[in-house]
Every structure is written in C-alpha cells, then in structure tokens.
C-alpha positions as CSV (number, residue, x, y, z in Angstrom):
1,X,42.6,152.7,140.9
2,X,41.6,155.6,141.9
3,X,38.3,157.0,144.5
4,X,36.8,160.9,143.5
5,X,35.5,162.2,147.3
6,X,33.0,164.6,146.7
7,X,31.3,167.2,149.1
8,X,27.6,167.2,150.0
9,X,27.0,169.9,147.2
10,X,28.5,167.3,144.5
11,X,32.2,169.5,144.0
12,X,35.2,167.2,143.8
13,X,37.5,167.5,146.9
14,X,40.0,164.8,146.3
15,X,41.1,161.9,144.6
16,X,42.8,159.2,146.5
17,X,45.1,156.1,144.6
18,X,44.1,152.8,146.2
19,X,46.7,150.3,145.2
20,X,45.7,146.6,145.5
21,X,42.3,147.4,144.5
22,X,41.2,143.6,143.4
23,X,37.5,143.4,142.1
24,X,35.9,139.8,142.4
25,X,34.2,138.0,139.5
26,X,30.2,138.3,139.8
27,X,29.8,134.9,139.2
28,X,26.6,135.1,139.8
29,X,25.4,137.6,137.4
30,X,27.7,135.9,135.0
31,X,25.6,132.7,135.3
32,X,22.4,134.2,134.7
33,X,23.6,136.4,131.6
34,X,24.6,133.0,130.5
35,X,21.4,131.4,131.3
36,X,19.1,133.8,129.7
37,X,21.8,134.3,126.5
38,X,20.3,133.3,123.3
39,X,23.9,132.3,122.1
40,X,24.0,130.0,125.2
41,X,20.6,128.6,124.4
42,X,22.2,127.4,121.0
43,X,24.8,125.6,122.9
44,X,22.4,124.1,125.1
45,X,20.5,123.1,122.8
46,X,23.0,121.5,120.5
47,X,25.8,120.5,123.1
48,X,26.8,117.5,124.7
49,X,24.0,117.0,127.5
50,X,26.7,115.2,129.8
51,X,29.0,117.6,129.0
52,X,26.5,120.4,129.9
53,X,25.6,119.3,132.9
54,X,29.3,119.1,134.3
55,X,29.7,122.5,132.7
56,X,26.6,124.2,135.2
57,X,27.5,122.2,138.6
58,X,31.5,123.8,137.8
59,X,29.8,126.8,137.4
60,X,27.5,126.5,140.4
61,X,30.4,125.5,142.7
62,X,32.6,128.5,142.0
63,X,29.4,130.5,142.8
64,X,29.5,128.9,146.7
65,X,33.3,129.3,147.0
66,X,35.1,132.5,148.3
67,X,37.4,132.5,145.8
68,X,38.3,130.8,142.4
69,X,41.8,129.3,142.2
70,X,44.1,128.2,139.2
71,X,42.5,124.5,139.3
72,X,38.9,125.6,139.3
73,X,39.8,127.9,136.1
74,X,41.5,124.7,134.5
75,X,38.4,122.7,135.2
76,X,36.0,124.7,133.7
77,X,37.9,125.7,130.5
78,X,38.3,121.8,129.9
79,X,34.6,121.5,130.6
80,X,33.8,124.6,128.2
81,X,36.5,123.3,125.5
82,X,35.4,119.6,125.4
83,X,31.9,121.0,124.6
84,X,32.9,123.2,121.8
85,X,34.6,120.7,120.5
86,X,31.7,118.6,120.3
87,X,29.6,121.2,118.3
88,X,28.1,120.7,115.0
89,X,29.5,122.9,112.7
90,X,27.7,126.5,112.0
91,X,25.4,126.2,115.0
92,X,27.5,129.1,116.7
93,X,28.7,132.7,114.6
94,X,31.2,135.5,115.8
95,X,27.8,137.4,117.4
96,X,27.7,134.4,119.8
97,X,31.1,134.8,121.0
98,X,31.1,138.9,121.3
99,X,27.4,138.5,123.6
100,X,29.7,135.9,125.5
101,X,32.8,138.5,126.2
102,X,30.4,140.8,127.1
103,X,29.3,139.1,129.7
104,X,32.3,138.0,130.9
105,X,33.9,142.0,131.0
106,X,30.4,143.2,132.5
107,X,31.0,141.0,135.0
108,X,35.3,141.4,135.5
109,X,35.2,137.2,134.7
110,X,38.7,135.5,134.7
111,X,38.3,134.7,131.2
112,X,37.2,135.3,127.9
113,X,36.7,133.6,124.5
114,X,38.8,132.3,121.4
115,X,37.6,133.1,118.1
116,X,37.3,129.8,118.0
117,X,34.8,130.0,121.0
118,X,37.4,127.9,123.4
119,X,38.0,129.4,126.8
120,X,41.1,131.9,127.6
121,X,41.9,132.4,130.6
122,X,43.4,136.1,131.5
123,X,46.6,135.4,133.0
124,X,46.6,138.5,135.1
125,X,44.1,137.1,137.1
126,X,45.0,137.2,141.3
127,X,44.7,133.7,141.7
C-alpha cells in the first residue's frame, strides 16, 4: 500500500510503500448495513428464528473482540449456511446476494457470498 504526502498547498511531495498494511473488518458498520438491508429483512423474515438469533449474538461477539480468528469465521459461516439452507425456495434473488458483497467489500469483511448465498470465507484473510 502506498501513502501520497502532500504539502500545505495540496502538491504531491512523496509517496511512501507501507508493507504490512493490514486494514481491520468494520464489523460494526457491517452489522448495521445488514440490519437496515432490505435483502436481510427477507431473511429475517423468512429464516429460522433460532437459527437467527445465534447468527446476531456471533455477530455481536466479534463486534467486542479485538480480533476475529479462524474459529470465529468457522462459526459464523456454519450459522449463516444452516440458515440458508433452511430457506424457502425463491424468497432470495442474485440482487440479494450483490447488496450483501457490497457490504461485505465496503466494509473489507473476511468473507463474501456463494451464488448460492452460502458464506466464503477469503482465505487471504490475516487470521
């Protein structure tokens, strides 16, 4: 990655590499995308309740831990995947899962979403 350092009158003076550069997951914005996300609303709505309640206390507790590791990853894609799989079919369309990997690449999230809406995990992620 690289950092532009400009002077007070806005010319470019140099450009410095940063190696390393690791840019955390805004969970939080994540969460409230989600929350206010007609496509999640669907899911809500249609979903396992059990299910979707597990789903938003996983969520919550990666939200009040300083980092997210392999296991918590794991957890929540077998959270997110058990309620897919419980979905009626044709409650959810391709527009549903493009709003939902927006949010996750808005927000640099450590995964994404199948076409058949499942969770991927990105296996670069620095865990």
């Amino acid at each position: 990655m690289n950092i532009e350092i400009y002077n007070q009158v806005g010319e470019l003076v140099e450009v410095k590499a940063i190696e390393n550069f690791i840019i955390t997951p805004n969970i939080t914005q994540f969460t409230i995308g989600m929350m206010t996300n007609e496509s999640y609303a669907k899911l809500n709505a249609s979903a396992n309740q059990e299910l979707k309640i597990r789903l938003e206390i996983a969520v919550t507790r990666l939200e009040l831990k300083p980092e997210i590791t392999a296991i918590d990853l794991q957890l929540l894609k077998g959270i997110w995947d058990g309620l897919i799989q419980g979905m009626p079919e044709g409650i959810l369309n391709n527009d549903d899962k493009q709003s939902w990997i927006s949010l996750c690449n808005i927000n640099n999230m450590p995964f994404t979403f199948n076409d058949d809406y499942t969770m991927q995990i990105i296996n670069d992620y620095n865990v």
